[in-house]
N, C-alpha and C positions, 0 to 999 in steps of 0.2 A: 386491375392488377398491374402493377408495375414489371418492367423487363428486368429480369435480374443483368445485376451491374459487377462484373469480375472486375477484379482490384487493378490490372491494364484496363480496363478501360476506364475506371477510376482518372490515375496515373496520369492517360493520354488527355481527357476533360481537363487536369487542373491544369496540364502543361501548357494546350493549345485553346484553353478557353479561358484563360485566367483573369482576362478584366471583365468577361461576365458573370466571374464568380464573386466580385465581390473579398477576396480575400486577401491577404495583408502577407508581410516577411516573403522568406527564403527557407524552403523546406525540401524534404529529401524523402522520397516515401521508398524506396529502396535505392543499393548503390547506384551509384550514373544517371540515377534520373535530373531530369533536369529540375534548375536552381528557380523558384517563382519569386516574382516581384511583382506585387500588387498594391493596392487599396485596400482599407479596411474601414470600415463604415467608423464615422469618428463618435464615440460612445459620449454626451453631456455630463454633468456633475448628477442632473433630474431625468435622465433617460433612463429609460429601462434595461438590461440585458438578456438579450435573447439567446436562452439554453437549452441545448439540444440534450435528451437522458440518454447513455449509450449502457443500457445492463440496467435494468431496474427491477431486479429481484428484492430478494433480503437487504442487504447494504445499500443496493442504490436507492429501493424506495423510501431507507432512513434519509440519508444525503438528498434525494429529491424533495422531501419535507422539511428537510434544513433550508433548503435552497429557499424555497415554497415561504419561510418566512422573513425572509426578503422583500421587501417593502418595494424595491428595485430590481428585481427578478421577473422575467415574465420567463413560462415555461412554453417551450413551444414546438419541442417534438419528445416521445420517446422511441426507444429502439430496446427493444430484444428478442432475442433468439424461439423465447418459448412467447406462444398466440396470447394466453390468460394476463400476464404481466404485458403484454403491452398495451391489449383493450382494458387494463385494468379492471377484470371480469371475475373475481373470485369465487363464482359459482361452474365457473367450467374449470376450474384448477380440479387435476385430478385428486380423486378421493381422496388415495392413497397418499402422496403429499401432505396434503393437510392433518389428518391423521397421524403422520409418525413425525414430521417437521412440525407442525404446531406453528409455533408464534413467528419460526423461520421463515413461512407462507407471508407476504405482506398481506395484510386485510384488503390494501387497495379499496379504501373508502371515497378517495378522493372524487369531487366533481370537474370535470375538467372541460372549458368551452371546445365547441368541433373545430376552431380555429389550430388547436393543440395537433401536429400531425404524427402519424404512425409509423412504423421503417420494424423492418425485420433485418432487414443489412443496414448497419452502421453506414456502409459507402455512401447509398444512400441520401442518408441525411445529412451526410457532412458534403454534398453537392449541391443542399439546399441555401441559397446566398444571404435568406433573413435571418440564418442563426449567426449570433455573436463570437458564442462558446458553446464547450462541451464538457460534460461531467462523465467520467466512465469509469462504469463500480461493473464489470468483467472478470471474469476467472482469469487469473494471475498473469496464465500464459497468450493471454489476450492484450494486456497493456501496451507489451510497445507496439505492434503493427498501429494499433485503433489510437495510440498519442502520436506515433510518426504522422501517419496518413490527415489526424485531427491540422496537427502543424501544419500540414505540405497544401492545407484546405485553408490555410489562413483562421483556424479558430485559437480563441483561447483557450487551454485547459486544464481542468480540475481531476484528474486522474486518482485513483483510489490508490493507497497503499496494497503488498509492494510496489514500488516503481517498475517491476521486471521479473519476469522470471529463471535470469540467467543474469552473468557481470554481462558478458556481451553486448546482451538487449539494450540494457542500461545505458552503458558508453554510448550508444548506436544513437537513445535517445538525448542524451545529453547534447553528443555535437548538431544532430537536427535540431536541438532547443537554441544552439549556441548560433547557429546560422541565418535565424529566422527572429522576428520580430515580437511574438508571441509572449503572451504571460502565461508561465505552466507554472501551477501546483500541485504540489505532493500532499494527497491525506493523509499526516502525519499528524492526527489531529490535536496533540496534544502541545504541537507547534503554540497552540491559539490558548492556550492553559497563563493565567497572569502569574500563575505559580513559580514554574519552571519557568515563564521570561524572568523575574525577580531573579534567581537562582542561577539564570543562565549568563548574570552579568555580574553576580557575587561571588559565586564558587571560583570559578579560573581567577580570581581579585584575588582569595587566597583566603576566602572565608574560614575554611577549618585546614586551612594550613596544607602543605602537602601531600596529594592523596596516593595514594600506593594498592589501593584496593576499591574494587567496586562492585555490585552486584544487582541482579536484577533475577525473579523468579514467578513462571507462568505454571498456574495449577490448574487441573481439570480433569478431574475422575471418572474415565472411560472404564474402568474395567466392570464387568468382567469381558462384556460382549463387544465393547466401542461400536464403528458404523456396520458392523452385522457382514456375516458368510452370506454372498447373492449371485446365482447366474445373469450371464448376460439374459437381454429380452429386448424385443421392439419395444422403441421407445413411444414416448405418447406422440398421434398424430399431429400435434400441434406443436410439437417439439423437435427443432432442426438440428438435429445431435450431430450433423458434418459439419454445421458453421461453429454449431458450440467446439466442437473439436478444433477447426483452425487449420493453423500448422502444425499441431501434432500429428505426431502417427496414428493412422486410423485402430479403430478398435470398440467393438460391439458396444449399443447401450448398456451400462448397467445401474441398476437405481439407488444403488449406493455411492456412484459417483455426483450425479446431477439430477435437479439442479443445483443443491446445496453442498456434498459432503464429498466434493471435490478435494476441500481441503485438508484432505487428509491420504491424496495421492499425490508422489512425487511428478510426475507426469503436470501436472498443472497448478500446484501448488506444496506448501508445507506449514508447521504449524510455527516453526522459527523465521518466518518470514510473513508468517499471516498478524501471528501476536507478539510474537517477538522482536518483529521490528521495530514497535514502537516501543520498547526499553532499549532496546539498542542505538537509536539514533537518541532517546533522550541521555543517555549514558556519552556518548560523543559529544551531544550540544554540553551539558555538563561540565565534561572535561575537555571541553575545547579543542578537542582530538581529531587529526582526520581520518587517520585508518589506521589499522593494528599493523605488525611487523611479520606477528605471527599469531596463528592459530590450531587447538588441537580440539578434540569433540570424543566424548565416551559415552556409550549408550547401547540401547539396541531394540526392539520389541521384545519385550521379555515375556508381558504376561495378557495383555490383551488379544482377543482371538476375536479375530476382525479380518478385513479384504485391506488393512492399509499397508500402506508400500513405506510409512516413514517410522522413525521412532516411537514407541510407547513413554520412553524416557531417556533424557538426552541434557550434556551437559558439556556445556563447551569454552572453553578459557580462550582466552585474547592477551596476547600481549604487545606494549605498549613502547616505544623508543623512548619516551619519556621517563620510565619505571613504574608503571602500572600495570596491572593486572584486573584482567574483566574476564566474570563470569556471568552467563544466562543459563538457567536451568531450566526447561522442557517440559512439565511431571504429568503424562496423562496417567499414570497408574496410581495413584494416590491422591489424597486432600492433603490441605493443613498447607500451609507455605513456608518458608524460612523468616519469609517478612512480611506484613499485611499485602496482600491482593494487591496490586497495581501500585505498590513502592517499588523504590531503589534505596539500595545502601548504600552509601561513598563514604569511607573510611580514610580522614588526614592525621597528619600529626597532631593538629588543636584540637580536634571531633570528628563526631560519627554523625554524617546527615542519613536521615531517613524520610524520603518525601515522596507523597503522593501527589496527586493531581489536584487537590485542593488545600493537602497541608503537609507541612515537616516540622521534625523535630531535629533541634541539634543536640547535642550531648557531649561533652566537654571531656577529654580524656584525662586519664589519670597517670598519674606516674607508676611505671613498671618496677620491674627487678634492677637494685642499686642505683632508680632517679628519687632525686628526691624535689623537683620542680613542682610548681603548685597551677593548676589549672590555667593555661592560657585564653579562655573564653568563657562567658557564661552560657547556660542550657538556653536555650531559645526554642520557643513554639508557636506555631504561624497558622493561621487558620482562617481560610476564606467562607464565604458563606454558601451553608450545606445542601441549601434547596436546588440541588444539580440531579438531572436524570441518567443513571448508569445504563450506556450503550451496549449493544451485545459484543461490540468488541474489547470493552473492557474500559474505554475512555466515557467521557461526561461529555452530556449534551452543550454544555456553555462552551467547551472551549472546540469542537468540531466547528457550533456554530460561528464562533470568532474567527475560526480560517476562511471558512466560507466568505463572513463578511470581509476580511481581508481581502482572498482573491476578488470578490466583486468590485471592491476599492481600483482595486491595481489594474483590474481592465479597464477602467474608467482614465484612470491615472498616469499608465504606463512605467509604475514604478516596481521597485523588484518584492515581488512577494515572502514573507514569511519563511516557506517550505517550497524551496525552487527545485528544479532539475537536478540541479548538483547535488543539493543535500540529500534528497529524496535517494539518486544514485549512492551515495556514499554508505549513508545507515542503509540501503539494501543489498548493499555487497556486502557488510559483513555479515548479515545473514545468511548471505550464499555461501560466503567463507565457511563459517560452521557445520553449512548441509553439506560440503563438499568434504572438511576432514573428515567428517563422521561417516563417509562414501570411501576412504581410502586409509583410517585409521594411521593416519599421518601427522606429525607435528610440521603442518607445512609453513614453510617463509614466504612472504606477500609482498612483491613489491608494487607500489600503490602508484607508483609514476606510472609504470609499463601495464600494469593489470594484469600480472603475471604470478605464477609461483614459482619460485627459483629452485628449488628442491625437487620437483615433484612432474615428470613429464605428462603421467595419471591423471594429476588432479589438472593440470591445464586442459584436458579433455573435456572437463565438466564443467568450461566456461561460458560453452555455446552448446548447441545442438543442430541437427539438421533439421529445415524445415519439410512440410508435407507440401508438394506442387499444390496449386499452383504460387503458394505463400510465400516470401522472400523479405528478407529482413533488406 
C-alpha cells in the first residue's frame, strides 16, 4: 500500500524534484507556488503516448475506450476514487448501482496488461515520470485542481467538459494553461464534428446573412420522481466519499448524489453546464462571438419531486453587443423539443439554419409585411454519413473521436489543439452566467474583460466559492 500523498507534499515533490520528474512548462498548482521548468520526454511522429485515466466511471470509461482506439495510445495507469472502477471489477460494484444505474455502471470488460498501474489519488499518478498525459472525466467540481496540479506535473491534458465549476476556476486554469508549455483540451466534443467545422467557417462569411437570433434546446423527462427522496447513509466501503467530495464542504454520503447523479446538484455540478455547454459553445463558435453583454434566466423546480438542488425547467436569454439574441432552454419536465434533439436554430436575414451534428438544413426566407424582395438564397441540405453511434451525452461517437485524435496529434506536434483552454473557458462561463441569473433573478451586465458583473454586487459572489482545508485553488 502506498503512503497517502496530501497535495503539499505533491506541490513540494514537483517544486524540488523536478528534473526527476521528467516534466515539461511552468505551472502553478495553487497561488505563490513556485514556477517549474522542466523537460518533457520528446513524443516521435511513431511513438506511443502514455495516458494516465483520472475518473473512469460512466464518461471516463467511454473516453478511455475512445482513447483505447488509438493505434498510438498506450494506457498506462487509471485512478478513481471508487475500488470496482479502478480494478475494473464489475462483480464487486455494488448491487444496488447496477440495478438502478444500469448502462451508467460501465461493464468494464476490458483486458488490461499488469503493466497498466492503479492510483486511488490522482497526486499519485501524476508523480509518476512515464506518463505523457492525462484524461480527466471527474465530477465537475474536480476539474480544475486535478488540470492545475496535471499542468504544474508537466502532463498534457484532456479534461472533460465543463472546464470548471465556477468563472473563477476557469480564469485560474486558463492563466496556469497560459504559463506553461502544455497541450490542454477541452471535451467539447463536437469541436471534432466536420459539420459544424464546415459551418463554423461559412456562417460568420455571412451564409444566411445577418443573424439576430439563435437557439438551442435540451430535453429530458424527469418527472414525476427525477433522482428520488434519499437519506444520507454509509457509503460503500470501497468508496472514498472525502476525496470524492474534495473541496467542497463536507456533507454525509447519499446515493442519489454519487457516483452518478451528482449532476443534478448545484454543489458539484448542473445540467446547463453538464449538456448545455455543448450548444453553448457551438452557438458562440457559430456566431463567432466571444461572450454576451448580458444575461437573464427564468425558471424554477416546478414539478419534479426529487433531492435536486437545480432547475426542473430553465430558460435563459444572452444578449449579444453585436445584436443578437441567444437562447438555451433546460426542459427536464417534459418531452418533445422546439427543434430535433441536439440541433441549433440560427435565424439571418437570407435563412434559417437548422443543424445537427451530422446534418443541416437551410431555409431561404421569405418576404414579410410590405417586402416584396424575392428569396436571397437557395434551401440547402447537407448530410454526412449516418453510421455514427449516439453518446450518453448527447454528441456522436466520430466526432468525440476526432478530438481525441486531434489532442493526441498536438501532443506529438506541439501545436494548438481544436478545443483549448480558452475556448473551453469561455462557452463554460456562459453557462455559469445563466446558473447564476437564475440564482439572483437578475438581468445581469457581464463584462468579459474583468469577469465581472457590473450591476450586481450578489451575483459577483457566485463566481468563486470557498474551498474545504486542506484544498486551495
Amino acid at each position: 500500500m502506498k503512503e497517502k500523498t496530501t497535495r503539499r507534499d505533491f506541490l513540494k515533490k514537483s517544486s524540488i524534484a523536478a528534473a526527476g520528474l521528467s516534466i515539461s512548462g511552468a505551472g502553478f498548482a495553487s497561488k505563490g507556488a513556485p514556477v517549474i521548468d522542466t523537460k518533457q520526454r520528446i513524443i516521435g511522429a511513431n511513438d506511443k503516448v502514455r495516458v494516465g485515466f483520472i475518473g473512469v466511471g460512466n464518461r471516463g470509461t467511454q473516453l478511455l475506450h475512445l482513447f483505447m482506439e488509438q493505434p498510438d495510445c498506450e494506457v498506462a495507469a487509471l485512478c478513481d476514487v471508487y475500488q470496482p472502477y479502478v480494478t475494473r471489477d464489475y462483480s464487486t460494484v455494488l448491487d444496488r448501482y447496477k440495478k438502478d444505474m444500469g448502462s451508467r455502471i460501465p461493464a468494464m470488460d476490458e483486458n488490461f496488461p499488469k503493466s497498466v498501474k492503479q492510483f486511488k489519488d490522482y497526486r499519485q499518478l501524476l508523480e509518476d515520470k512515464n506518463i505523457d498525459a492525462v484524461c480527466i472525466a471527474t465530477p465537475d467540481h474536480w476539474h480544475a485542481l486535478q488540470t492545475i496540479d496535471a499542468i504544474n506535473a508537466g502532463k498534457d491534458v484532456f479534461v472533460e467538459k465543463p472546464l470548471s465549476k465556477t468563472i473563477a476556476e476557469g480564469r485560474r486554469m486558463v492563466e496556469v494553461g497560459k504559463s506553461s508549455r502544455q497541450i490542454i483540451t477541452v471535451g467539447l466534443n463536437r469541436r471534432g464534428a466536420p459539420t459544424f467545422q464546415k459551418l463554423a467557417k461559412e456562417v460568420p462569411a455571412g451564409k444566411i446573412g445577418k443573424i439576430t437570433f439563435a437557439s438551442a434546446c435540451h430535453v429530458s423527462n424527469m418527472y414525476p420522481n427525477g433522482i428520488g427522496k434519499l437519506h444520507s447513509e454509509t457509503p460503500p466501503k470501497d468508496f472514498d466519499w472525502d476525496m470524492w467530495l474534495g473541496p467542497r464542504a463536507y456533507r454525509p454520503y447519499q446515493y442519489n448524489i454519487a457516483p452518478y447523479m451528482f449532476r443534478w446538484w448545484e454543489d458539484y455540478a448542473n445540467q446547463i453546464s453538464n449538456n448545455g455547454v455543448h450548444y453553448l459553445d457551438l452557438l458562440r463558435w457559430l456566431l463567432n462571438e466571444e461572450a454576451p453583454i448580458a444575461v437573464s434566466a427564468h425558471g424554477g423546480k416546478y414539478v419534479v419531486d426529487d433531492d435536486r438542488t437545480i432547475p426542473d425547467t430553465m430558460h435563459v436569454t444572452y444578449e449579444f453587443k453585436s445584436g443578437v439574441l441567444v437562447t438555451l432552454s433546460i426542459l427536464e419536465a417534459s418531452t418533445s423539443s422546439f427543434i430535433p434533439y441536439g440541433f441549433l436554430e440560427l435565424r439571418g436575414t437570407k435563412g434559417t439554419l437548422y443543424t445537427g451534428e451530422n446534418d443541416y438544413r437551410i431555409t431561404p426566407t421569405s418576404a414579410g409585411q410590405f417586402q416584396t424582395w424575392k428569396p436571397m438564397i437557395e434551401q440547402e441540405d447537407y448530410s454526412l454519413d449516418k453510421d455514427d453511434t449516439l453518446l450518453i451525452d448527447g454528441s456522436y461517437k466520430n466526432s468525440a473521436f476526432r478530438l481525441i485524435r486531434n489532442f493526441l496529434d498536438c501532443v506529438k506536434s506541439r501545436e494548438e489543439p481544436w478545443a483549448t483552454l480558452e475556448i473551453g473557458h469561455r462557452s463554460t462561463t456562459m453557462a455559469h452566467l445563466g446558473t447564476i441569473a437564475m440564482m439572483t433573478r437578475e438581468r445581469l451586465e457581464w463584462d468579459a474583460i474583468n469577469e465581472r458583473f457590473t450591476n450586481s454586487d450578489i451575483a459577483n459572489k457566485y463566481l468563486s466559492y470557498e474551498y474545504r482545508k486542506p484544498w486551495k485553488l
